[in-house]
C-alpha positions, 0 to 999 in steps of 0.5 A: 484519518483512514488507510486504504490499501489497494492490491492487485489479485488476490493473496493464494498463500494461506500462510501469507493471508494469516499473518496479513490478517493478524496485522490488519486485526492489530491495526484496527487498534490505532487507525481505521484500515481498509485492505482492498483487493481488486481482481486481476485483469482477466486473459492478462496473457493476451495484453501487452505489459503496457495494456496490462498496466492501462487497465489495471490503472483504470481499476485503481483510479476507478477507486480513489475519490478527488479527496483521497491521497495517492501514495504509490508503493514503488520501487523507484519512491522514497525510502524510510526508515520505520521511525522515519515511515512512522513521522511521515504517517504522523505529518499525513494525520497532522495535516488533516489528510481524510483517507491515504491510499497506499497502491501495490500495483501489478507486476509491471507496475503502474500505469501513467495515468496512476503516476499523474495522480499520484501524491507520493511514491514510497519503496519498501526496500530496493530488493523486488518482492513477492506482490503478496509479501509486499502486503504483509510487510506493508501492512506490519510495517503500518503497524509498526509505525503506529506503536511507535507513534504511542512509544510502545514497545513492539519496535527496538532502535 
């Protein structure tokens, strides 16, 4: 199975971006991973939250193919805990998905087009984050999910 992420912008933190790439680095251990980062609608300002999120879902939707598995990183979506997160991900490889595609949309979410397509919607927590943190924790929380599937110790329950 692959893992793609789909972000919109880009990660302006260097800090940030680091421990991002320390993570995807780590992952490439267990998963074949992609980050992929699509650009921020340009004169945003001028749009509508709605236009905004129109646009930006048809970037997103331009990525996914007929055969990838849509799961939303949304704050309205189920809540795992990292041993739970990292039985859904083994279910996901058990049934024989070729590439999940895990989306973090714009700041106002996502638009009604990317919700129909969607196969599933997972929040991180019920707290709003930071569209750059939410890859960091993302990407470690990926990581922590695999170790834990090859009973390595990085997680303590």
């Amino acid at each position: 199975m692959n893992i793609k992420l789909l972000a919109i912008g880009k990660t302006d933190n260097k800090e940030l971006q680091k421990l991002i790439d320390e993570y995807t680095k780590r992952l490439s251990f267990y998963i074949k991973f992609d980050l992929e980062i699509i650009q921020d609608i340009k004169n945003a300002k001028n749009l509508s939250e709605s236009q905004q999120k129109e646009k930006e879902g048809e970037l997103i939707l331009s990525k996914i193919t007929t055969s990838d598995q849509l799961i939303l990183l949304d704050e309205n979506g189920k809540s795992f805990s990292s041993v739970g997160f990292s039985q859904e991900l083994q279910k996901k490889m058990n049934s024989g998905v070729k590439t999940l595609v895990f989306v973090i949309g714009g700041p106002y979410g996502f638009s009604d087009a990317v919700y129909a397509k969607a196969n599933g919607k997972i929040s991180l927590s019920a707290m709003t984050f930071s569209h750059q943190m939410v890859r960091l924790f993302f990407i470690e929380q990926l990581y922590r999910g695999f170790t834990i599937l090859k009973g390595e110790p990085y997680h303590h329950q």
